[in-house]
DRENZAVEX-778588 format. One line per field, with one value per residue (C-alpha): residue number from 1; residue in three letters; x, z, y. Coordinates in steps of 0.1 Angstrom, whole numbers. Last residue first. Layout:
N
nr	(NUM; ...)
rest	(Ala; ...)
X	(X; ...)
Z	(Z; ...)
Y	(Y; ...)
***
This chain:
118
nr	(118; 117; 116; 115; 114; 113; 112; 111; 110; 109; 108; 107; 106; 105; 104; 103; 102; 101; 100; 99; 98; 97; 96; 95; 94; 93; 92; 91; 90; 89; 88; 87; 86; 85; 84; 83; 82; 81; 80; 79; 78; 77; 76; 75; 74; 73; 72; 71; 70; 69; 68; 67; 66; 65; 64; 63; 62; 61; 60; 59; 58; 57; 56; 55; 54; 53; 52; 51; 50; 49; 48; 47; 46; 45; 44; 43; 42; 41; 40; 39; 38; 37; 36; 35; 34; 33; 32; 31; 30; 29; 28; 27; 26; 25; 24; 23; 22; 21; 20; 19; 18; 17; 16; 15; 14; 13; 12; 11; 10; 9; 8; 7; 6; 5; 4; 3; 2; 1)
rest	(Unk; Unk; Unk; Unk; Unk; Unk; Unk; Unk; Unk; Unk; Unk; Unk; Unk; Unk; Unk; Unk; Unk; Unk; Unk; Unk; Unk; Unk; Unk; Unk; Unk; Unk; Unk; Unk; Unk; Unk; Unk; Unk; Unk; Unk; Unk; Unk; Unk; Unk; Unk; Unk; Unk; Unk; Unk; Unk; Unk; Unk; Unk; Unk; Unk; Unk; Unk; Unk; Unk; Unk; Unk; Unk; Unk; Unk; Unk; Unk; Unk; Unk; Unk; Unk; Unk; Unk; Unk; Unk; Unk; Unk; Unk; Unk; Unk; Unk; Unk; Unk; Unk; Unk; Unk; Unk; Unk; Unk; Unk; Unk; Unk; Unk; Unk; Unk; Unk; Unk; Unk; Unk; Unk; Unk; Unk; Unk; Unk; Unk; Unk; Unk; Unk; Unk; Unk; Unk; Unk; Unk; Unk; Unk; Unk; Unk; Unk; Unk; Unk; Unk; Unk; Unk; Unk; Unk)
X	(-289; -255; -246; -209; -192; -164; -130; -108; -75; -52; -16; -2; 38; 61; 94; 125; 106; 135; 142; 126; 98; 68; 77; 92; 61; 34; 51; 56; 23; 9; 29; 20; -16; -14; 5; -23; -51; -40; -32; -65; -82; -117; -147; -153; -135; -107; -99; -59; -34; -6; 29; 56; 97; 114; 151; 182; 192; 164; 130; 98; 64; 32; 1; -37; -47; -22; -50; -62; -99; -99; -117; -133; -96; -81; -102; -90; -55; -55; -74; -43; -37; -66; -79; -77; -102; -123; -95; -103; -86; -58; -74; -76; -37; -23; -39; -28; 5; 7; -6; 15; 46; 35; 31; 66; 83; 102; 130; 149; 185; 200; 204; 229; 215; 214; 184; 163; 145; 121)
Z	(91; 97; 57; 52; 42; 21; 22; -8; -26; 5; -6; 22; 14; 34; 27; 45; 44; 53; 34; 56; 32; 49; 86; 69; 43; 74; 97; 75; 62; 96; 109; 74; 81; 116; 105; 76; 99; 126; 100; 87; 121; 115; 104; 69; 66; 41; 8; -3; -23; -15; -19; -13; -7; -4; 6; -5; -28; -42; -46; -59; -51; -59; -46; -56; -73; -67; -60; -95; -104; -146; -164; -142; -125; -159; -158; -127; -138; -166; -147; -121; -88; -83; -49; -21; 4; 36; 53; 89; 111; 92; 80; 42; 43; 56; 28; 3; 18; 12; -21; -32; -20; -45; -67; -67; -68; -46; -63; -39; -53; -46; -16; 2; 0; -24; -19; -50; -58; -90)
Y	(53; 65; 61; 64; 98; 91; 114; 118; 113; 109; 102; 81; 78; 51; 58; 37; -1; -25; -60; -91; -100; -107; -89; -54; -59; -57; -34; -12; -16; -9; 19; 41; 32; 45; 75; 84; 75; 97; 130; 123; 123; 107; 126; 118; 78; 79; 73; 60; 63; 46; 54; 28; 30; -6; -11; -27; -5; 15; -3; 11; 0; 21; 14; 26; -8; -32; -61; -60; -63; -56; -36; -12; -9; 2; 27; 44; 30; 53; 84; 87; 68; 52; 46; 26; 17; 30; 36; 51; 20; -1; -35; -23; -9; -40; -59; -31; -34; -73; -69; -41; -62; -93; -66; -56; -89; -104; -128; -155; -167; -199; -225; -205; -173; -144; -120; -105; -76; -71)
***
């Protein structure tokens, strides 16, 4: 959990309230076509139960955030394009919610989905 000192008192982030911003972000970016699992244990832990954190990790060092995603993408776009523009977006995204800097930003692509062109 971070927190900032202020005046009034103390403000505590914590890491799933970043993992739902990013996941957000992550959704809206161009190519995703959602998040996935990280390992087999969350995979079926995401039958279970619907959680917004799903296929993000959030670590902070310092005074700064580091997140990994996992995500799958669209068959056919640029992976390479999708990855940077999704890394752009949910730095921009946290940095703007929460006001601490964003120095890693990894996309872990699990798979690509092929959507129906009928």
């Amino acid at each position: 959990m971070n927190d900032r000192n202020n005046q009034l008192g103390n403000i505590y982030v914590s890491p799933r309230a970043i993992a739902t911003i990013a996941s957000q972000s992550t959704i809206e970016s161009y190519g995703v076509v959602g998040l996935a699992a990280k390992n087999l244990a969350e995979g079926l832990a995401q039958v279970l139960v619907k959680d917004p954190s799903l296929g993000i990790d959030v670590r902070f060092e310092n005074d700064s955030i580091q997140i990994d995603l996992y995500i799958v993408v669209e068959y056919g776009v640029r992976i390479k394009s999708v990855a940077r523009s999704v890394q752009e977006n949910v730095r921009y995204s946290v940095e703007k919610a929460i006001g601490l800097p964003v120095t890693h930003i990894d996309v872990h692509v699990r798979g690509l989905r092929i959507s129906n062109t009928d």
